[in-house]
MDAnalysis code that builds the backbone (N, CA, C; Angstrom):
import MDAnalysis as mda
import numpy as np

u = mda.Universe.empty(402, n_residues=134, atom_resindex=np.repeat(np.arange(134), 3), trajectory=True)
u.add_TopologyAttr("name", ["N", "CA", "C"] * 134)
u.add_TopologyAttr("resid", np.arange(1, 135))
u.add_TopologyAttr("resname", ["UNK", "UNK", "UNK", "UNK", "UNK", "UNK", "UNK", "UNK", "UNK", "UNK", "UNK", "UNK", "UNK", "UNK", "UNK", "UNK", "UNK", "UNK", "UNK", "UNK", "UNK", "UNK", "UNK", "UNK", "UNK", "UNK", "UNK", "UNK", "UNK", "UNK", "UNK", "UNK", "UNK", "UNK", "UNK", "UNK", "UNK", "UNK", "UNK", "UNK", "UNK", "UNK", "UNK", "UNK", "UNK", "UNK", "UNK", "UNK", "UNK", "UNK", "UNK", "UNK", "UNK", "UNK", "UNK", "UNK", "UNK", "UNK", "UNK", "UNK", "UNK", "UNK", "UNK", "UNK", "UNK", "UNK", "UNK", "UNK", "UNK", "UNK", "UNK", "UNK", "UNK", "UNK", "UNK", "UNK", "UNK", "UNK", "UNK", "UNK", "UNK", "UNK", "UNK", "UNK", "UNK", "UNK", "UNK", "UNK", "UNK", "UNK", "UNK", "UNK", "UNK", "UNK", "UNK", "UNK", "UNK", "UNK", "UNK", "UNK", "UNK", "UNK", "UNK", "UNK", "UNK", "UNK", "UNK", "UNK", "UNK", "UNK", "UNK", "UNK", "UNK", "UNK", "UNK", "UNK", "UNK", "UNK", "UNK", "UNK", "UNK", "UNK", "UNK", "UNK", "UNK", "UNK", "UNK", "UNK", "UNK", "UNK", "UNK", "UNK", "UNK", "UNK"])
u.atoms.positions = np.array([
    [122.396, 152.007, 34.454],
    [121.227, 151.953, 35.312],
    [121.646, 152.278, 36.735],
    [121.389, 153.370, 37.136],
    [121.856, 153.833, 38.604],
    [121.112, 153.890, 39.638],
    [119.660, 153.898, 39.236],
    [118.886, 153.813, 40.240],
    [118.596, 151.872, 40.621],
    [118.244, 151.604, 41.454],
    [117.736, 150.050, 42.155],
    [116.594, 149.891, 41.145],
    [115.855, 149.015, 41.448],
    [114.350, 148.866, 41.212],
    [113.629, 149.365, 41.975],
    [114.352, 148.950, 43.888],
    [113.485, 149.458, 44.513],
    [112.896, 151.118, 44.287],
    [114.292, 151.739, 44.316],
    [113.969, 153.440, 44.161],
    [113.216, 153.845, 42.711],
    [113.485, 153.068, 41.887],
    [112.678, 153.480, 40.784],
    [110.632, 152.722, 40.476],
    [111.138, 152.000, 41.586],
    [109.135, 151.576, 41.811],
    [108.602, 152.476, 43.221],
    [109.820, 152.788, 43.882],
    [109.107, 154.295, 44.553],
    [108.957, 155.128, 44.037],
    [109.448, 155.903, 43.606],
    [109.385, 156.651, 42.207],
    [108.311, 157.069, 41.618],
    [108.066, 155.631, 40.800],
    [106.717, 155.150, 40.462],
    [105.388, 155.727, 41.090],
    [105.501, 154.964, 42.183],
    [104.365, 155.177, 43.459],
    [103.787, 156.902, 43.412],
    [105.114, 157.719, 44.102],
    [105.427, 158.798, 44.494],
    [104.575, 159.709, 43.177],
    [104.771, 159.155, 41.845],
    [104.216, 159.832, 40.443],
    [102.653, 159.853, 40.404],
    [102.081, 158.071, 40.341],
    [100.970, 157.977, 40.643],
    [99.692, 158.493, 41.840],
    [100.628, 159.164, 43.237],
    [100.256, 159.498, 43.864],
    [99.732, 161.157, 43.865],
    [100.857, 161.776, 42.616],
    [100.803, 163.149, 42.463],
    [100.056, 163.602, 41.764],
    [99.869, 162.429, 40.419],
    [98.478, 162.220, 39.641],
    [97.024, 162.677, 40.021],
    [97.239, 161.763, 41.467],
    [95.603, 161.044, 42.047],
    [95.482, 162.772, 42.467],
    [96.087, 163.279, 42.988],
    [95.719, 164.337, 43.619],
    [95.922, 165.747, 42.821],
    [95.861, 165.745, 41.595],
    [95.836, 166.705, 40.021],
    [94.593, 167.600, 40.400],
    [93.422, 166.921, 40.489],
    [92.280, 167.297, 40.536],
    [91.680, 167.386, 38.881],
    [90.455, 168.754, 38.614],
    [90.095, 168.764, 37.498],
    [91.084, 169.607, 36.825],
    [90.958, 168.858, 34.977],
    [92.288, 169.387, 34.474],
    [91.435, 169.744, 33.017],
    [91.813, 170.577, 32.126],
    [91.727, 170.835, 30.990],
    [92.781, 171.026, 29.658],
    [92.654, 170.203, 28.749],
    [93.967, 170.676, 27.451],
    [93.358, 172.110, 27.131],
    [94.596, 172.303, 26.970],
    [94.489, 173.649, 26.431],
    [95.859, 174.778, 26.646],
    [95.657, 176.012, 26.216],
    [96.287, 177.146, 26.579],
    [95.380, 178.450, 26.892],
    [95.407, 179.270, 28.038],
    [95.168, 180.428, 27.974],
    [95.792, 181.826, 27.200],
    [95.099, 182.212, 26.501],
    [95.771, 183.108, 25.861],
    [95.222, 184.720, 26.100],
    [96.234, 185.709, 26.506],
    [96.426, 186.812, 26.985],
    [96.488, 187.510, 25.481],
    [95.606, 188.364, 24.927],
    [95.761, 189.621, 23.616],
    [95.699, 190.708, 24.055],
    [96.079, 191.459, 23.286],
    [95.724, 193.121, 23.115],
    [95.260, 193.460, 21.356],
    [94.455, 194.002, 21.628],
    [93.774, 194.628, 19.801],
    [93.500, 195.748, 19.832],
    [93.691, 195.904, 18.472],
    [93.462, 197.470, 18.053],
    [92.286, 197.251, 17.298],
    [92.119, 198.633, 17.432],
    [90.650, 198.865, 16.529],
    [90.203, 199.577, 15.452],
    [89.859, 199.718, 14.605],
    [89.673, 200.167, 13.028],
    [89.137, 201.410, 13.524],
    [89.081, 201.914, 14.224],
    [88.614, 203.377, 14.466],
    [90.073, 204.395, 14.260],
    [90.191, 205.495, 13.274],
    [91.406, 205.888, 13.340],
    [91.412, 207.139, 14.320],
    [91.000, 207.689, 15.038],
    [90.959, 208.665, 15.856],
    [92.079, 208.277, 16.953],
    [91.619, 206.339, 17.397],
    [91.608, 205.923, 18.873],
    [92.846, 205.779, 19.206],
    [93.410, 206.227, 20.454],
    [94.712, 206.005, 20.895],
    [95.578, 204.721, 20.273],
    [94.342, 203.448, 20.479],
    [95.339, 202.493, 19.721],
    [96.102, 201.994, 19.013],
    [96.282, 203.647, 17.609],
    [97.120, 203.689, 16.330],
    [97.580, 203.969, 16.698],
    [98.224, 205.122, 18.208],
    [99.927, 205.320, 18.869],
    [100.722, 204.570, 18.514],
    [101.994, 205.118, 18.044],
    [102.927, 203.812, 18.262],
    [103.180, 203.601, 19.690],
    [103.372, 202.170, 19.863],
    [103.905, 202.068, 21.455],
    [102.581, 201.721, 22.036],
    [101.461, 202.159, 21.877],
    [100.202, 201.905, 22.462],
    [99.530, 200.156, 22.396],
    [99.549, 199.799, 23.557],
    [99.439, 198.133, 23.268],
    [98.398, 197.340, 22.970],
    [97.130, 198.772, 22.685],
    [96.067, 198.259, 22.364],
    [94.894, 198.142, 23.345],
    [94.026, 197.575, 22.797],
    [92.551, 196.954, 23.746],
    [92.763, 196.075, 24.087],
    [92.116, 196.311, 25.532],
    [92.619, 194.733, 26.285],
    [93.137, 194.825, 28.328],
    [93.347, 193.729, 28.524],
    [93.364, 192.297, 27.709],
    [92.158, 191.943, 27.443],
    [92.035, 190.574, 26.312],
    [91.033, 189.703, 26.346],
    [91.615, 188.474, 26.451],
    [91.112, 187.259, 27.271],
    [91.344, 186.250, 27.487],
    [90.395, 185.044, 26.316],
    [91.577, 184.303, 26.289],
    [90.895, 183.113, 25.561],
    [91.505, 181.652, 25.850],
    [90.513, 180.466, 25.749],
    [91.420, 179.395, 26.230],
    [91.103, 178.556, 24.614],
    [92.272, 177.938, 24.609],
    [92.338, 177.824, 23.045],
    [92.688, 175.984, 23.270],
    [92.191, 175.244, 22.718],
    [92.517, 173.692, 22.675],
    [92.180, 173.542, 21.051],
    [92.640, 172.255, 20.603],
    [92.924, 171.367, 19.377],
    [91.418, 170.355, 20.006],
    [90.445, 169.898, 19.506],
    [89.969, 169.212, 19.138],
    [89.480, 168.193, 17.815],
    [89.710, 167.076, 17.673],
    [89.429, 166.925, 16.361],
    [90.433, 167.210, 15.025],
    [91.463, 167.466, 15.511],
    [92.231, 168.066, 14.584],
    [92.019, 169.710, 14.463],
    [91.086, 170.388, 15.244],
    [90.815, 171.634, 14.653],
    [91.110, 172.366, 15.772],
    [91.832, 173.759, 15.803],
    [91.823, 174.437, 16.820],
    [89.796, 175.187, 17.387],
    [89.882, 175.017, 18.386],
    [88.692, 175.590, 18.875],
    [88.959, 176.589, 20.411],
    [88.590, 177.991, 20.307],
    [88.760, 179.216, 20.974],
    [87.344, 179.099, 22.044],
    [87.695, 179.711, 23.237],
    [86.714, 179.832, 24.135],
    [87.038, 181.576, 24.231],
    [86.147, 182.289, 24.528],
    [86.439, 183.555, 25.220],
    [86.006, 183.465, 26.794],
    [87.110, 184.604, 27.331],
    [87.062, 184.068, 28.739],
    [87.127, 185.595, 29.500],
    [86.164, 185.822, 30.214],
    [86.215, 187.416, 30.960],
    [87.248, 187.083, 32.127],
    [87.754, 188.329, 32.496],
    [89.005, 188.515, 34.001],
    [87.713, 187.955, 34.807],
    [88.426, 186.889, 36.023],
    [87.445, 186.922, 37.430],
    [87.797, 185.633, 37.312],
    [87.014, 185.150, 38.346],
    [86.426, 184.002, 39.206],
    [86.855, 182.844, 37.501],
    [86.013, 182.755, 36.770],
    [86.083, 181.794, 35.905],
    [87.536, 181.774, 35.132],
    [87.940, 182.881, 34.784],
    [89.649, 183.062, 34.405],
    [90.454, 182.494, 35.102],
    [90.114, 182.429, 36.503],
    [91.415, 181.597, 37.092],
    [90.942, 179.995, 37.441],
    [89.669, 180.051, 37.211],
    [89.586, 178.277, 37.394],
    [89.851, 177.766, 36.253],
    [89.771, 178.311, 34.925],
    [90.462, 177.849, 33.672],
    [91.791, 177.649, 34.071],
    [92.551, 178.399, 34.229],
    [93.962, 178.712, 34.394],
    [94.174, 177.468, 35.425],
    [93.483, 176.994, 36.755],
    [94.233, 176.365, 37.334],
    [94.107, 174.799, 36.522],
    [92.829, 174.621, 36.084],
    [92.597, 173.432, 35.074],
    [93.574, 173.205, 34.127],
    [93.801, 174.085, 33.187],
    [94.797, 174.119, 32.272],
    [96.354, 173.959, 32.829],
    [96.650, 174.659, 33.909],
    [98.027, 174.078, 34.436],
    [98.073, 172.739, 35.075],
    [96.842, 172.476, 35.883],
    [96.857, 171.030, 36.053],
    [97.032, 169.951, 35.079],
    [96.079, 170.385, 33.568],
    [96.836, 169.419, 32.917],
    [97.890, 169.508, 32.404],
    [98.528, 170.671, 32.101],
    [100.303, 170.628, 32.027],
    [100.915, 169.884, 33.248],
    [100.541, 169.692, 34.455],
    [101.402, 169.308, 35.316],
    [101.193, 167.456, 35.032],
    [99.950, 167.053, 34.622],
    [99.786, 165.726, 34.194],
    [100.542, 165.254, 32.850],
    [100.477, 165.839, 32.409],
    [101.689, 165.442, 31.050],
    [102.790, 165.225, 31.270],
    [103.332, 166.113, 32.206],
    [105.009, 166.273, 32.466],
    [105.115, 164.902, 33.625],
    [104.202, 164.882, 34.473],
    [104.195, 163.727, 35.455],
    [104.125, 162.113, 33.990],
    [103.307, 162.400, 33.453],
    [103.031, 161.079, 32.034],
    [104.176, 160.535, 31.782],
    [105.055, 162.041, 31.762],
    [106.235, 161.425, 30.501],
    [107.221, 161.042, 31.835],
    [107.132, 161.305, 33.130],
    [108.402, 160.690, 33.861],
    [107.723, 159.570, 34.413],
    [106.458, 159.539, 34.199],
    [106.149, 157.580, 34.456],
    [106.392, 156.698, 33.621],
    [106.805, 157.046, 32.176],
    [106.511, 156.463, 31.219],
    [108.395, 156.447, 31.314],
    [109.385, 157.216, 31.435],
    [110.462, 157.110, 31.720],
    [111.217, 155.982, 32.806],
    [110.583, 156.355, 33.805],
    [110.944, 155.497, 34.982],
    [110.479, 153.867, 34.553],
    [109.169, 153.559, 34.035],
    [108.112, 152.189, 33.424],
    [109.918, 151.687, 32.946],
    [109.982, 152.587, 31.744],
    [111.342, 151.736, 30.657],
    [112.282, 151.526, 31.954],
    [112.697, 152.480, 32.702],
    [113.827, 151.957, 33.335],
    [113.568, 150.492, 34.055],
    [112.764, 150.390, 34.719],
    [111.861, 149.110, 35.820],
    [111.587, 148.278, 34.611],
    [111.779, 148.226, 33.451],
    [111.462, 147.335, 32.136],
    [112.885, 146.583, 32.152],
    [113.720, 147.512, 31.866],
    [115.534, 147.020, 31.929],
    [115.593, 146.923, 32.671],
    [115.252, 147.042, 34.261],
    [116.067, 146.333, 35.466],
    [115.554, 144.658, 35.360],
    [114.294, 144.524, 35.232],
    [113.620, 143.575, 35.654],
    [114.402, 142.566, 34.433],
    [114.626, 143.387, 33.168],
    [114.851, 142.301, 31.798],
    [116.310, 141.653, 32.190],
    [117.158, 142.325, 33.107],
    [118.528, 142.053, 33.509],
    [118.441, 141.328, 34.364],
    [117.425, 140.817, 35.556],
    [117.161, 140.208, 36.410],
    [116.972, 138.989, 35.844],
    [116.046, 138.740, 34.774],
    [115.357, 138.024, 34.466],
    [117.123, 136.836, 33.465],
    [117.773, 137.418, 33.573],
    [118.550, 137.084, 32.230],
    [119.161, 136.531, 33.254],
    [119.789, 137.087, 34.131],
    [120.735, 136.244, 35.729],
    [120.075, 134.940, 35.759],
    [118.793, 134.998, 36.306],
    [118.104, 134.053, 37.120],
    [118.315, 132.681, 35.968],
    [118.078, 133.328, 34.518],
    [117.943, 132.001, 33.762],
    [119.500, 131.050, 33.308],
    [120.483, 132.175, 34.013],
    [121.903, 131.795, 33.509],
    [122.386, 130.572, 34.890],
    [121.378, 130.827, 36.300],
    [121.927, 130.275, 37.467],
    [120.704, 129.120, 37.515],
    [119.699, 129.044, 36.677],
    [118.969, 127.787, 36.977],
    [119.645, 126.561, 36.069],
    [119.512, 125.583, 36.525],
    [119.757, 124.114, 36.041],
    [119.508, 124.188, 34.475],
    [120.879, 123.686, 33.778],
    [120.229, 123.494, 32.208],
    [119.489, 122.447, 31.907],
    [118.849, 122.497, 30.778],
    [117.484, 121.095, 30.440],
    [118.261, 120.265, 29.455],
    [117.851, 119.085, 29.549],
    [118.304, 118.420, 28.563],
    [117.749, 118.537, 26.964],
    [118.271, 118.309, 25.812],
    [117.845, 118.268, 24.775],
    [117.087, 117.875, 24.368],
    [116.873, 116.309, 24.985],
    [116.020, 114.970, 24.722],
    [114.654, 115.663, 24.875],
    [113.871, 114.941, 24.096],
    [112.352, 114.934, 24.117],
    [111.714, 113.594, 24.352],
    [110.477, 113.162, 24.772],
    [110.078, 112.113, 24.914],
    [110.038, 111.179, 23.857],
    [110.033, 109.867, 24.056],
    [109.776, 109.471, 22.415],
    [108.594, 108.836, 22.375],
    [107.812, 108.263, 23.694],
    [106.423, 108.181, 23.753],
    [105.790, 109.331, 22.778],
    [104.550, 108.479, 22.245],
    [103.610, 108.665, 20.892],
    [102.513, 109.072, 22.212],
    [101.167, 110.188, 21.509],
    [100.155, 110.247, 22.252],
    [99.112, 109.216, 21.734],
    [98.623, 108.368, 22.792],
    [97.012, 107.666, 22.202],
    [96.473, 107.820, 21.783],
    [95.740, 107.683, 20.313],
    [94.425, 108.103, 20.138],
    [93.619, 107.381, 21.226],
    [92.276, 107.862, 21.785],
    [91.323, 107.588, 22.025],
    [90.565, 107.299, 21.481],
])
């Protein structure tokens, strides 16, 4: 354990703070294609030719099921895009709060183990007074 507590509940702070300021976020991936087309005339049977395109799509898992958005170039393509990286940047922030949490778990559990080794031991005895019924 190399970091303090203190530096690892700044840490902390510093994570939650980067969170707050994520903004709006979306799961997902954007996905960049090129397609060809069943027309055999069209350049796109070239070899080497990369096809039609691009077309954009933002693709998430709901439900267990993949579900596709289509997405035109412009204005709305990149507010997907910044949504979707925002929530990549919230995941990756998740997993180093959830890292740092365990570490501040073991500092505190090592603290906790000192304190009980330097307080006064108890005696064995129990009372031998009975409670009253009322």
């Amino acid at each position: 354990m190399a970091d303090s507590l203190e530096t690892l509940e700044r840490q902390r702070a510093e994570i939650l703070r980067q969170m707050q300021q994520l903004g709006d976020m979306r799961r997902g991936s954007v996905v960049e294609q090129y397609l060809r087309c069943g027309k055999s005339p069209c350049c796109c049977k070239r070899p080497g030719h990369p096809g039609h395109g691009p077309y954009f799509a933002l693709t998430c898992k709901v439900a267990g099921k993949t579900k596709t958005r289509q997405l035109r170039a412009g204005p709305v393509l990149e507010k997907v895009r910044r949504e979707v990286h925002a929530f990549h940047r919230f995941r990756e922030l998740s997993e180093r709060l959830i890292q740092i949490n365990e570490e501040i778990c073991e500092h505190r559990r090592v603290e906790e183990q000192v304190e009980k080794k330097t307080s006064w031991p108890r005696s064995g005895r129990r009372s031998n007074r009975k409670s009253k019924a009322s």
